[in-house]
ZAKOL-317800 format. One record per atom (N, C-alpha, C, O): residue number from 1; z, x, y. Coordinates in nm, 4 decimals. Atoms other than C-alpha are relative to their C-alpha. Layout:
% residues N
(domi NUM; (Z; X; Y))
...
//
This chain:
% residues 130
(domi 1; (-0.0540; 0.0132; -0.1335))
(domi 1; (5.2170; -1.3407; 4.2762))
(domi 1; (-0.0594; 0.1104; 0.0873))
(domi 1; (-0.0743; 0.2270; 0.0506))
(domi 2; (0.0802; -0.0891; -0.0592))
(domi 2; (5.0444; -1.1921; 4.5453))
(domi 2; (0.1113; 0.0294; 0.1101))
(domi 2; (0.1904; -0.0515; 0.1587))
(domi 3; (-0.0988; 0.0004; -0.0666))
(domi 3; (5.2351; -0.9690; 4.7610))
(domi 3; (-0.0393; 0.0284; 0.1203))
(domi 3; (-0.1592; 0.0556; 0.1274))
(domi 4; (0.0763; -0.0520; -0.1506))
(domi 4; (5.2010; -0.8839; 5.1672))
(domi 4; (0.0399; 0.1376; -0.0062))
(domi 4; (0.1362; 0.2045; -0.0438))
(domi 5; (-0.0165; -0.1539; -0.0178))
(domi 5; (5.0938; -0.5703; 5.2546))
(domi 5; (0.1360; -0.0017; 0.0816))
(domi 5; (0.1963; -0.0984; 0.1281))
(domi 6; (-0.0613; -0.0095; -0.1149))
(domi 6; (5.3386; -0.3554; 5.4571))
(domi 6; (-0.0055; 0.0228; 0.1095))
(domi 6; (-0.1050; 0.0928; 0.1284))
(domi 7; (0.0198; 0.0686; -0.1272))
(domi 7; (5.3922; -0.4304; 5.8297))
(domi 7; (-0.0998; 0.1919; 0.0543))
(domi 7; (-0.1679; 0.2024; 0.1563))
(domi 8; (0.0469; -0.1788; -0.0695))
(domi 8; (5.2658; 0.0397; 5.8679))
(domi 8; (-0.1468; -0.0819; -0.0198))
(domi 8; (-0.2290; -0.1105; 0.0672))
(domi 9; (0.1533; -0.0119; 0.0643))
(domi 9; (4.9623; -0.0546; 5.6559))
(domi 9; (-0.1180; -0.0872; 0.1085))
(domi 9; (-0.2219; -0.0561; 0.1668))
(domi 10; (0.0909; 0.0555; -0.1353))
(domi 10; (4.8475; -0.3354; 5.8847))
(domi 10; (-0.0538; -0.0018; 0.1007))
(domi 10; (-0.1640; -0.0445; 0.1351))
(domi 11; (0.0426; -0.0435; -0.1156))
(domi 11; (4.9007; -0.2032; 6.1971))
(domi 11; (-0.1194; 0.0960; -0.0347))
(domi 11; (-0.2317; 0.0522; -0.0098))
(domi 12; (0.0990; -0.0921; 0.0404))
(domi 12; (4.6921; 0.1017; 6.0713))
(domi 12; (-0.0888; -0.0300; -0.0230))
(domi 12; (-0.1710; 0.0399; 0.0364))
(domi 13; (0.1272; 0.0593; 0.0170))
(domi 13; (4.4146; -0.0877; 5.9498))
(domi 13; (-0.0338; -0.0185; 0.1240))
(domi 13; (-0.1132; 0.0506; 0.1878))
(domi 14; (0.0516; 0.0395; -0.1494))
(domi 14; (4.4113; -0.2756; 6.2751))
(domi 14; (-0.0236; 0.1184; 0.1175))
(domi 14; (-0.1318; 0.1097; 0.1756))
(domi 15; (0.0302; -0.1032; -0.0338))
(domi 15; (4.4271; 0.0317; 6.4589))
(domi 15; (-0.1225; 0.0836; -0.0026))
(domi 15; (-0.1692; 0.1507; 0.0894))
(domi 16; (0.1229; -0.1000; 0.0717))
(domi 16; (4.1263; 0.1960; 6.2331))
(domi 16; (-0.0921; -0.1418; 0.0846))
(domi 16; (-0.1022; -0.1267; 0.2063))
(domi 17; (0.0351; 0.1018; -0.0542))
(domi 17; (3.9542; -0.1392; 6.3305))
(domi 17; (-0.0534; -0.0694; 0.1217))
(domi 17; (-0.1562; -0.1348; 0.1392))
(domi 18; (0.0192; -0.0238; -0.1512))
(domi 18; (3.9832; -0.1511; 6.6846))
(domi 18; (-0.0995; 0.1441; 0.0033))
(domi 18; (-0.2225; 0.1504; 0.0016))
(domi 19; (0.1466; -0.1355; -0.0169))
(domi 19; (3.8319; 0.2328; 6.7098))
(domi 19; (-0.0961; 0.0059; -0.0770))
(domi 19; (-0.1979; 0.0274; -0.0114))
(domi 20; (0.1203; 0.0088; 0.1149))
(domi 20; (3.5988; 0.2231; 6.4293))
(domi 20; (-0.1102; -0.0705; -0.0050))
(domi 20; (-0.2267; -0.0448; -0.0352))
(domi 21; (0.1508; 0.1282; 0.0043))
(domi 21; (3.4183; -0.1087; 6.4696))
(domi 21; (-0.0185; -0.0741; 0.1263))
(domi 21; (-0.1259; -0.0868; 0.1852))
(domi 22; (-0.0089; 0.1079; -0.1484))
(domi 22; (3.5318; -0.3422; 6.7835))
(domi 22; (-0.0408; 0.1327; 0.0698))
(domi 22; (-0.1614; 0.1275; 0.0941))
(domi 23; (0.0231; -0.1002; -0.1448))
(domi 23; (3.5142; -0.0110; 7.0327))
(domi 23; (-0.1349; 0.0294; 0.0188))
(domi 23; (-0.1911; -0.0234; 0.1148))
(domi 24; (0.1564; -0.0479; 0.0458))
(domi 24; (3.1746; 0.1235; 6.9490))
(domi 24; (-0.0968; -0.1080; 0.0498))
(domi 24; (-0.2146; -0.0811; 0.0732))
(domi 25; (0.1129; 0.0843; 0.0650))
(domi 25; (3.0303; -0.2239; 6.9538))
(domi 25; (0.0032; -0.0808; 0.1569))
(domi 25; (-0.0836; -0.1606; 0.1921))
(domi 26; (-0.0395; 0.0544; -0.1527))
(domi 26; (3.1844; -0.3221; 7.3414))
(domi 26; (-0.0721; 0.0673; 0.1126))
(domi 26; (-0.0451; 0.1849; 0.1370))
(domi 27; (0.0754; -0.0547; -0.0865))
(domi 27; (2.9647; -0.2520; 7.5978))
(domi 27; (0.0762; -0.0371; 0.1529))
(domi 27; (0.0196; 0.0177; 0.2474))
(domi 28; (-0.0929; 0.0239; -0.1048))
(domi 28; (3.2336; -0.3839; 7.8860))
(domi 28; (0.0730; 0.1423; -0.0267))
(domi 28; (0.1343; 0.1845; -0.1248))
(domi 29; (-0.0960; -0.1680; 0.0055))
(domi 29; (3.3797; -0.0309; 7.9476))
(domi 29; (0.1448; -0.0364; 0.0447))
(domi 29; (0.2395; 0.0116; -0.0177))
(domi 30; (-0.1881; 0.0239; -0.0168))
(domi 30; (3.7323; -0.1707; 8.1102))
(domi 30; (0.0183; -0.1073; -0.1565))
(domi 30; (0.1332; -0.1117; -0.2005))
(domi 31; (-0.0404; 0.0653; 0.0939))
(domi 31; (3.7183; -0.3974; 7.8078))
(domi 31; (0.0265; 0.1433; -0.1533))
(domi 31; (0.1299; 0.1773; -0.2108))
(domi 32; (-0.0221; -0.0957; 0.0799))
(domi 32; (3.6464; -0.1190; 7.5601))
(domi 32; (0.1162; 0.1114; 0.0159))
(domi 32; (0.1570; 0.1819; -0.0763))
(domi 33; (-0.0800; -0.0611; 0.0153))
(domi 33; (3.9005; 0.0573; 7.7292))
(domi 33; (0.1589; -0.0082; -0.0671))
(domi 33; (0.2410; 0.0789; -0.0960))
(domi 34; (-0.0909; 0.1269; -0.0330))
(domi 34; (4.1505; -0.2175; 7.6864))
(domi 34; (-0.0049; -0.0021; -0.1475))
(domi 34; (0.1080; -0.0082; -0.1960))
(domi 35; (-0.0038; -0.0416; 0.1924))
(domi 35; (4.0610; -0.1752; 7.2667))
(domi 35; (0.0852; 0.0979; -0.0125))
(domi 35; (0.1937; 0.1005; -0.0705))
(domi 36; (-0.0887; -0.1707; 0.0523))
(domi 36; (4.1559; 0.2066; 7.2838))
(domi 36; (0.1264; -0.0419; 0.0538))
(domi 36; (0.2336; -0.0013; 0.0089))
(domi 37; (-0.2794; 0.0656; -0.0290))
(domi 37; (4.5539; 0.0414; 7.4350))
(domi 37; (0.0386; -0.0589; -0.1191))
(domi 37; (0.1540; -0.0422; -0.1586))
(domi 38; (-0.0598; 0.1288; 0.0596))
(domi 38; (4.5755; -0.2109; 7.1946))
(domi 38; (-0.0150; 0.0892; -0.1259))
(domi 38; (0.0901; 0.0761; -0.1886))
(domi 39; (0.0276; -0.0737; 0.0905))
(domi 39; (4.4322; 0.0547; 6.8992))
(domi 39; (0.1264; 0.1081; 0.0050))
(domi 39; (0.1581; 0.1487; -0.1068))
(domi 40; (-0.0742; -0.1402; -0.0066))
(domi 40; (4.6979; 0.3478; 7.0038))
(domi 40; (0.1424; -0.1148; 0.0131))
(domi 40; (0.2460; -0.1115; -0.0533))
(domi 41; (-0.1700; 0.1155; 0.0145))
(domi 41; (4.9856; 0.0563; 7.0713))
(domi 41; (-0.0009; -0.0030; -0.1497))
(domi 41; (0.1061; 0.0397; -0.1931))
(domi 42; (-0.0102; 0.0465; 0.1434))
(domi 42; (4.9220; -0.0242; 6.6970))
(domi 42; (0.0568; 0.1323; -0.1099))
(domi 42; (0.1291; 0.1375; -0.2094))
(domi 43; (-0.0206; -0.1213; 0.0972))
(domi 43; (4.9137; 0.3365; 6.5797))
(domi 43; (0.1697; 0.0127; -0.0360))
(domi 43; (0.2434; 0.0097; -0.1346))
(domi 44; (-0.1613; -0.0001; -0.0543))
(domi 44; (5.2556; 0.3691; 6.7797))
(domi 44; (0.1025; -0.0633; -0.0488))
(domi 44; (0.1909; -0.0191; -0.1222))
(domi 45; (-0.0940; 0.1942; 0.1166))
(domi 45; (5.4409; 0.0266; 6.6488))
(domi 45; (-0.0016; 0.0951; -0.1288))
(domi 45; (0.1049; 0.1500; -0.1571))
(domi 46; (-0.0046; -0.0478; 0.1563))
(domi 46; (5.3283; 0.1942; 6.2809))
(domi 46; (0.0708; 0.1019; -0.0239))
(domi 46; (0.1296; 0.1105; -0.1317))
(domi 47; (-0.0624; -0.1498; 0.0194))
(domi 47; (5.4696; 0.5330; 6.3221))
(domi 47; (0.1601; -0.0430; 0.0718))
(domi 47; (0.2533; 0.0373; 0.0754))
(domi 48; (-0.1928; 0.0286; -0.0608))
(domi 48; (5.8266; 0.3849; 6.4839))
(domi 48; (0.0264; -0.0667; -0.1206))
(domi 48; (0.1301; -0.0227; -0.1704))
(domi 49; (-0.0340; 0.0148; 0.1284))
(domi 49; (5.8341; 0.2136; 6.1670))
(domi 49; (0.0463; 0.0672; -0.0793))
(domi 49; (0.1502; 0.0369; -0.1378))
(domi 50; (-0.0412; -0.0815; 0.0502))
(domi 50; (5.8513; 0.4774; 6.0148))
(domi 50; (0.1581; 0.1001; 0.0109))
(domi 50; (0.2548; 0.1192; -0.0628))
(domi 51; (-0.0996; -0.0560; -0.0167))
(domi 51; (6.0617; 0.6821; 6.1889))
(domi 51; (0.1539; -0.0639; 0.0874))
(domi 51; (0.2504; 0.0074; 0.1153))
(domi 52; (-0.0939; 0.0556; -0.0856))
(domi 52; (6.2998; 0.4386; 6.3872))
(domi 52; (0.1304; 0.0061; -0.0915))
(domi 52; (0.2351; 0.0336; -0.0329))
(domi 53; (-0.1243; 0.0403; 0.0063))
(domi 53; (6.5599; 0.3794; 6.1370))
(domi 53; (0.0680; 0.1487; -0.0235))
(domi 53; (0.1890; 0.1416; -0.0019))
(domi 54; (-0.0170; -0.1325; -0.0144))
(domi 54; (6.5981; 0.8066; 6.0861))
(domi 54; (0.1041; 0.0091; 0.1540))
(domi 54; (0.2265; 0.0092; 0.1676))
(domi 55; (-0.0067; -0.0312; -0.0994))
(domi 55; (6.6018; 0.8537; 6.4345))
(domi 55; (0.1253; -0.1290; 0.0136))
(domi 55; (0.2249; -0.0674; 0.0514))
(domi 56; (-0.0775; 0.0209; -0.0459))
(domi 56; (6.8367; 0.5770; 6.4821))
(domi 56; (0.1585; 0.0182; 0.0014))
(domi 56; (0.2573; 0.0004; 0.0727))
(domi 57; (-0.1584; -0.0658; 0.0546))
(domi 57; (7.1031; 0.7205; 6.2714))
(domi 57; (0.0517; 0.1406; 0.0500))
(domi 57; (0.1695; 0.1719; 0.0676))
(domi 58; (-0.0158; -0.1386; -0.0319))
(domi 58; (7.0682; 1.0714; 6.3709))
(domi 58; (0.0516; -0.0801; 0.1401))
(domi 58; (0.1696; -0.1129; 0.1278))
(domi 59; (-0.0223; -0.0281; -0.0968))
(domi 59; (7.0936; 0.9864; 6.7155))
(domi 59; (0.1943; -0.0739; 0.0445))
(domi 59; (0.2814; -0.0389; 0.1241))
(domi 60; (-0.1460; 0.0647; 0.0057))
(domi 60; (7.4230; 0.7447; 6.6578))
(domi 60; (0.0895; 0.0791; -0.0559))
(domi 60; (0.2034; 0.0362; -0.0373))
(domi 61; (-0.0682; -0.1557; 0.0456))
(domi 61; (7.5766; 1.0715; 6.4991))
(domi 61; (-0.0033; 0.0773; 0.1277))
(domi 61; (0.0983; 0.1416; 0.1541))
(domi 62; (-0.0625; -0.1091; -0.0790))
(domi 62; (7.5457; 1.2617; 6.7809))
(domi 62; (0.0385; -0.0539; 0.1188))
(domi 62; (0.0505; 0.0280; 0.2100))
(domi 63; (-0.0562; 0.0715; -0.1471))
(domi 63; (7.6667; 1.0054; 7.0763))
(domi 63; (0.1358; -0.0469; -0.1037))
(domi 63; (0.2421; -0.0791; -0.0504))
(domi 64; (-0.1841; 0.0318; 0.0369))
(domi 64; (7.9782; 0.9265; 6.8506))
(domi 64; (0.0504; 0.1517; -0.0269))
(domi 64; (0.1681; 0.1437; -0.0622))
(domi 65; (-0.0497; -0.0929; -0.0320))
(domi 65; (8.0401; 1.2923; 6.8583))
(domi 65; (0.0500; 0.0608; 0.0886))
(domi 65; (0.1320; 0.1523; 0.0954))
(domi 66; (0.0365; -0.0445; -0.1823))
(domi 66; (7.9762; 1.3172; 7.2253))
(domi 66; (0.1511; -0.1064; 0.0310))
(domi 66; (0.2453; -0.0548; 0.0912))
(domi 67; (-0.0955; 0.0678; -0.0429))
(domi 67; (8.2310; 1.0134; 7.2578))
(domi 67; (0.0847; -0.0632; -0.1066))
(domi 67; (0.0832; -0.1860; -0.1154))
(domi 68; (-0.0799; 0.0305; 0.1141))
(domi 68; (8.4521; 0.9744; 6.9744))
(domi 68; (0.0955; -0.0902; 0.0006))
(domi 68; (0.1567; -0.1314; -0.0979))
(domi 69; (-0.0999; 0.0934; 0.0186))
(domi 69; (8.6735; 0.7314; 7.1648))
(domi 69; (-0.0632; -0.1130; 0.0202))
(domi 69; (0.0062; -0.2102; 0.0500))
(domi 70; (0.0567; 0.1224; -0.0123))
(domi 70; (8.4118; 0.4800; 7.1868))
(domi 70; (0.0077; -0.0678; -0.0997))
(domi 70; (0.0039; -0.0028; -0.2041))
(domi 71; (-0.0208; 0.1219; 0.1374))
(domi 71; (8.4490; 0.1920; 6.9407))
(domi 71; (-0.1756; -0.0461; -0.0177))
(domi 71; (-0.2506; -0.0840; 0.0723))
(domi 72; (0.0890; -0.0061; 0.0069))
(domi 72; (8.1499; 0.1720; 6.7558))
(domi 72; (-0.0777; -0.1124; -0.0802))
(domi 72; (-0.0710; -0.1114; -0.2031))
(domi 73; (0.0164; 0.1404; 0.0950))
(domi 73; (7.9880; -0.1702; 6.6418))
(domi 73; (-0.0980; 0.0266; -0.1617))
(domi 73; (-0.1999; 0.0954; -0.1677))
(domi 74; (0.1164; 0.0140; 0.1287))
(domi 74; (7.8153; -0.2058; 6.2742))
(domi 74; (-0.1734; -0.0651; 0.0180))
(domi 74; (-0.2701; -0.0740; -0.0576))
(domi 75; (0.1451; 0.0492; -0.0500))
(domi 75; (7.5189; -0.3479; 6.4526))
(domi 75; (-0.0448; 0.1197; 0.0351))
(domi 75; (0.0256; 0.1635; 0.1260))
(domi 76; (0.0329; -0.1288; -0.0474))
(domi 76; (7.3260; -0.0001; 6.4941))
(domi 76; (-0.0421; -0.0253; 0.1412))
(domi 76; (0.0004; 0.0439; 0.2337))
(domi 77; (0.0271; -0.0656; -0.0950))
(domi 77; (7.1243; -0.1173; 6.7567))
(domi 77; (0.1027; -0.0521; 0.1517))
(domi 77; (0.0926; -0.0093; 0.2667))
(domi 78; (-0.1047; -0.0228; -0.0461))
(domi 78; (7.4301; -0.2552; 6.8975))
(domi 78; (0.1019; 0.1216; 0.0627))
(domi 78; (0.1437; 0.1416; 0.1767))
(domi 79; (-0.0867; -0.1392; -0.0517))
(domi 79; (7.6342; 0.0619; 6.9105))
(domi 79; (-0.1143; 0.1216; 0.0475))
(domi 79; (-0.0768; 0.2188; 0.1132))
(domi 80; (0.0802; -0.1038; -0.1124))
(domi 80; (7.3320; 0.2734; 7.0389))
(domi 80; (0.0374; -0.0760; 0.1211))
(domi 80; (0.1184; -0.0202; 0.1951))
(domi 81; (-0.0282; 0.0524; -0.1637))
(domi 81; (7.3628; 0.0519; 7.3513))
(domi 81; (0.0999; 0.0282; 0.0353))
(domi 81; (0.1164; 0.0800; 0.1457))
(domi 82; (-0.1845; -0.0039; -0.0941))
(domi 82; (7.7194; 0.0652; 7.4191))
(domi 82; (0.0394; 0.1505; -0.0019))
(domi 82; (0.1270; 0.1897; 0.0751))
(domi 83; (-0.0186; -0.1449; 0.0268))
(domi 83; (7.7165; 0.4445; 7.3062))
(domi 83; (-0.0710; 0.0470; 0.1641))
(domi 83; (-0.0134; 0.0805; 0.2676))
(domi 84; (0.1062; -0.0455; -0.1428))
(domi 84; (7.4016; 0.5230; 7.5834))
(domi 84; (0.0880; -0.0655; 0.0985))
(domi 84; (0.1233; 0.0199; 0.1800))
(domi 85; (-0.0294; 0.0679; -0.1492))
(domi 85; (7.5610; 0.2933; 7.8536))
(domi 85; (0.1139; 0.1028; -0.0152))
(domi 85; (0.0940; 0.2065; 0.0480))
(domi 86; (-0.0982; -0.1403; -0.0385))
(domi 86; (7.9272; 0.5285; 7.7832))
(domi 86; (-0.0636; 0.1036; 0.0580))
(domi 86; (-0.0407; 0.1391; 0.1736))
(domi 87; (0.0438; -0.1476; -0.0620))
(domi 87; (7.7313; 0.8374; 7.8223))
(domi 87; (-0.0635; -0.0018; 0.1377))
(domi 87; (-0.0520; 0.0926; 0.2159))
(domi 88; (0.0555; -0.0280; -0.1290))
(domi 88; (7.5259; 0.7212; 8.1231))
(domi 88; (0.1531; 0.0191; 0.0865))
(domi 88; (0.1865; 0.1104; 0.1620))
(domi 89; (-0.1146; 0.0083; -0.1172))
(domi 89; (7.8789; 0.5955; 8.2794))
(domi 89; (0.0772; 0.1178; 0.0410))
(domi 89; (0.1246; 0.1364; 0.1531))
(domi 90; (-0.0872; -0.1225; 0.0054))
(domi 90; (8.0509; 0.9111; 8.2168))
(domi 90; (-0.0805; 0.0986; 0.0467))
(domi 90; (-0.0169; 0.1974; 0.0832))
(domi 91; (0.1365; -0.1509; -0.0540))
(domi 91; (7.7531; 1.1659; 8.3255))
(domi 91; (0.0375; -0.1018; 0.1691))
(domi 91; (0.0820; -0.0546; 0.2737))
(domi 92; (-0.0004; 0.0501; -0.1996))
(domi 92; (7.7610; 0.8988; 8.6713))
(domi 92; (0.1242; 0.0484; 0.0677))
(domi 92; (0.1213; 0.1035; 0.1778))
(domi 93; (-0.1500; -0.0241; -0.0100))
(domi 93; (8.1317; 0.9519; 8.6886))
(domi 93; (0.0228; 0.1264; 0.0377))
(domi 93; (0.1247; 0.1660; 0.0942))
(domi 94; (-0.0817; -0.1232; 0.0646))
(domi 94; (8.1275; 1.2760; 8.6262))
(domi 94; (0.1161; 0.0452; -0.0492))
(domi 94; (0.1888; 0.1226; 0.0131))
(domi 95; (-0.0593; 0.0003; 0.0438))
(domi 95; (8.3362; 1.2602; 8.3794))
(domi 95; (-0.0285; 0.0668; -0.1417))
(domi 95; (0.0497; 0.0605; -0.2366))
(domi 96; (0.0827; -0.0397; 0.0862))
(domi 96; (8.1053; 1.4298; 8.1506))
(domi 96; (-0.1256; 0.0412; 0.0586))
(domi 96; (-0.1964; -0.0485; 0.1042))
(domi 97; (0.0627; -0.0196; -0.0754))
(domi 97; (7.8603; 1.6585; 8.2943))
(domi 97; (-0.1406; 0.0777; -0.1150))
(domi 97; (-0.1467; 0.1483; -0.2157))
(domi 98; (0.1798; -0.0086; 0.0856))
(domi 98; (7.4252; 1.6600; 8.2112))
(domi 98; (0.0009; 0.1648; -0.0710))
(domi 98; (-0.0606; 0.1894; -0.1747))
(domi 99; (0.0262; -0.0783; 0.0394))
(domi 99; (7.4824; 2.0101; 8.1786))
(domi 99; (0.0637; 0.0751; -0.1318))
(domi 99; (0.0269; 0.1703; -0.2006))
(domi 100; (-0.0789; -0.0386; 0.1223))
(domi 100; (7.7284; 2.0427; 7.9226))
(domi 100; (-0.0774; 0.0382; -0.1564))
(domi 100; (-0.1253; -0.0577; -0.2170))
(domi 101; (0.0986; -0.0280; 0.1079))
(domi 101; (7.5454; 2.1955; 7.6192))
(domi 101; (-0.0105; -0.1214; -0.1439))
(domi 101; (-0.1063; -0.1348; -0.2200))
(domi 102; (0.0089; 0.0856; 0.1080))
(domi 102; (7.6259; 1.9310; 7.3658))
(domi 102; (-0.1097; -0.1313; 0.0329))
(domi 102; (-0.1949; -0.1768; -0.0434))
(domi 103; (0.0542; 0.0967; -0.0747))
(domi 103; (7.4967; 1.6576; 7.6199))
(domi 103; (-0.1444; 0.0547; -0.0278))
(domi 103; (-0.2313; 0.0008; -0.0964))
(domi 104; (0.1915; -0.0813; -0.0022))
(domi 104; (7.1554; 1.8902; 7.6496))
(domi 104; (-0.0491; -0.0416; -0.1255))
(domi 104; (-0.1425; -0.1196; -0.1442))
(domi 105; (0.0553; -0.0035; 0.1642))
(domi 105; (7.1248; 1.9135; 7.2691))
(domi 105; (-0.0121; -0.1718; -0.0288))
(domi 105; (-0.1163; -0.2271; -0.0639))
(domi 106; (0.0357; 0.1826; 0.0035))
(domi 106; (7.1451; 1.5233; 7.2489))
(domi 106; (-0.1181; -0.0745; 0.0769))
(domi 106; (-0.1937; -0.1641; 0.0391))
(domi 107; (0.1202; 0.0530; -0.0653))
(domi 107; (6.9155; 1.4534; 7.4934))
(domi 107; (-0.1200; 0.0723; -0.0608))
(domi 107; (-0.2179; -0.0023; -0.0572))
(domi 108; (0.1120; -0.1085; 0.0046))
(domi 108; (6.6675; 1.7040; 7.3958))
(domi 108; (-0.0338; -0.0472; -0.1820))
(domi 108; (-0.1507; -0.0247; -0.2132))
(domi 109; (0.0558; 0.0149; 0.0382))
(domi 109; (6.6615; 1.5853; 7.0670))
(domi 109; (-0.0328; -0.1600; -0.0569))
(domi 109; (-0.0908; -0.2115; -0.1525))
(domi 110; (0.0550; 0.2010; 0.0049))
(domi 110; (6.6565; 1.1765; 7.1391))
(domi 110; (-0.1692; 0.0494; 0.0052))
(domi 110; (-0.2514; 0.0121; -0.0785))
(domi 111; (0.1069; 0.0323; -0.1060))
(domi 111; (6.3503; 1.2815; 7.3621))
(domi 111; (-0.1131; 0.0587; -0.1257))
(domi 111; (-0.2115; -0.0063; -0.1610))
(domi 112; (0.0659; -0.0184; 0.0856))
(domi 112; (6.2097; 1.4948; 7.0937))
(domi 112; (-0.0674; -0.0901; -0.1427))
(domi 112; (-0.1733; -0.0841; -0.2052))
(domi 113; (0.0168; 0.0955; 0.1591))
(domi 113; (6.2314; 1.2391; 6.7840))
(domi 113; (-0.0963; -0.1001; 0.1036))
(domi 113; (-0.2088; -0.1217; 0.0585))
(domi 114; (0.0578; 0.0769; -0.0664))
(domi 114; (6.1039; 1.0087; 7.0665))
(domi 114; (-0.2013; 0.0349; 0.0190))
(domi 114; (-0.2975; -0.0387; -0.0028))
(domi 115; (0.1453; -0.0623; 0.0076))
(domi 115; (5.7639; 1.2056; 7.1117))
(domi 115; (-0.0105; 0.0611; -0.0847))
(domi 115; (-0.0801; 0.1610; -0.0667))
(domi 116; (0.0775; -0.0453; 0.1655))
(domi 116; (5.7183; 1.2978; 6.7622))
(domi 116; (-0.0419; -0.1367; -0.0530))
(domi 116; (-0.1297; -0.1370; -0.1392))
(domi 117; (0.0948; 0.1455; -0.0042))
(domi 117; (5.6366; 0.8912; 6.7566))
(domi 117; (-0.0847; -0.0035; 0.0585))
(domi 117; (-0.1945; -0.0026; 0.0027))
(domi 118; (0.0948; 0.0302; -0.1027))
(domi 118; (5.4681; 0.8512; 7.0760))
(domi 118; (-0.0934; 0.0954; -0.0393))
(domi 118; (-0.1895; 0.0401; -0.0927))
(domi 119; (0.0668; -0.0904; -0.0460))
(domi 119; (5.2939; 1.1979; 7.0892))
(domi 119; (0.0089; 0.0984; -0.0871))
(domi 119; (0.0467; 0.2087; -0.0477))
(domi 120; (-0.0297; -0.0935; 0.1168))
(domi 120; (5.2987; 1.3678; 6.7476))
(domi 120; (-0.0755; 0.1327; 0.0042))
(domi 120; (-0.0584; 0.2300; -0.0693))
(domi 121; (0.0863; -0.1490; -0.0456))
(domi 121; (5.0807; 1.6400; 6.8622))
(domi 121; (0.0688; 0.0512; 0.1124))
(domi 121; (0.0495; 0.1727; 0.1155))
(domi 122; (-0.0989; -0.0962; -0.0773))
(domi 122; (5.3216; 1.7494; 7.1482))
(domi 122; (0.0867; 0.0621; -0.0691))
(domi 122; (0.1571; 0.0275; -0.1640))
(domi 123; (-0.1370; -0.0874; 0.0207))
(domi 123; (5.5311; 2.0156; 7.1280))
(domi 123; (0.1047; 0.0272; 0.0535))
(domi 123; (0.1528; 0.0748; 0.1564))
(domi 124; (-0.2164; -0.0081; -0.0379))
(domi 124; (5.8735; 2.0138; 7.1352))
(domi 124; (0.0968; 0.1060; -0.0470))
(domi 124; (0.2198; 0.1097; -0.0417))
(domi 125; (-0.0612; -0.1394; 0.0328))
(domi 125; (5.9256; 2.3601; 6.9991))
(domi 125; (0.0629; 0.0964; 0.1290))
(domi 125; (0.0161; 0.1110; 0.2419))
(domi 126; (-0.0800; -0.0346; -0.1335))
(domi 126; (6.1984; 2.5537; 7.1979))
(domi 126; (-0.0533; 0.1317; 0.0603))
(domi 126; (0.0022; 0.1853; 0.1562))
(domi 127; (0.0843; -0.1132; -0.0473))
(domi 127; (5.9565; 2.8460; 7.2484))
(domi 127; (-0.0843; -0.0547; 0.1298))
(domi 127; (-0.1500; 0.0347; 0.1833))
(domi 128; (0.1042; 0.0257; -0.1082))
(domi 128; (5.7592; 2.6633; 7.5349))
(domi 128; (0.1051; -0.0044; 0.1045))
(domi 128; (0.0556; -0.0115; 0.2170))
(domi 129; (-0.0676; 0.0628; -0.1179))
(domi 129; (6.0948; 2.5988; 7.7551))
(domi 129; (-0.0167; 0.1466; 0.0729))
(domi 129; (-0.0350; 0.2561; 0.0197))
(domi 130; (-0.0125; -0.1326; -0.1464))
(domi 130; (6.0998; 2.8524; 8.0800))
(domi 130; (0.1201; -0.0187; 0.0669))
(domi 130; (0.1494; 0.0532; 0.1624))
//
């Protein structure tokens, strides 16, 4: 029985694929550019694979901390939504304010787990803030 690769491995190939052989070989420069999107979309897709279902737990830990009286569905990406929409409503409200340090630390490290996918070479170390 032959089995399918997994969905990282593919993208990644395709990824290597696009820059490696199709880019090189395109002499349409908006087209070749139009490879390097579709090559770095692929990388991207592969590496949220990875880290999406992490990141989605961590971050549902710290918005049911933030709002503990929210009712929280077993559908994760269910209760991220209804979690984020509380917190926006309550930051609009002010009923819960952006600056509150717990709020900071939540945002700061959605945004972080967020660009350690997108942008794994940024830094998100707390030595650069001013």
């Amino acid at each position: 029985m032959q089995e399918r690769p997994e969905a990282r491995a593919v993208l990644e190939a395709l990824a290597r694929f696009l820059l490696e052989e199709l880019q090189p070989a395109v002499a349409d420069k908006r087209l070749a550019f139009r490879v390097l999107i579709a090559a770095h979309l692929a990388s991207t897709v592969a590496a949220e694979l990875d880290g999406r279902p992490g990141h989605a737990q961590a971050e549902l830990l710290r918005l049911s901390a933030l709002l503990p009286d929210v009712p929280i569905s077993s559908d994760v990406r269910v209760a991220l939504r209804d979690l984020n929409a509380a917190l926006v409503d309550r930051v609009m409200q002010q009923r819960l304010s952006s600056d509150d340090a717990a709020v900071r630390a939540h945002l700061k490290a959605t945004l972080a787990e967020a660009l350690g996918v997108f942008s794994p070479r940024f830094d998100t170390s707390s030595e650069i803030e001013g």
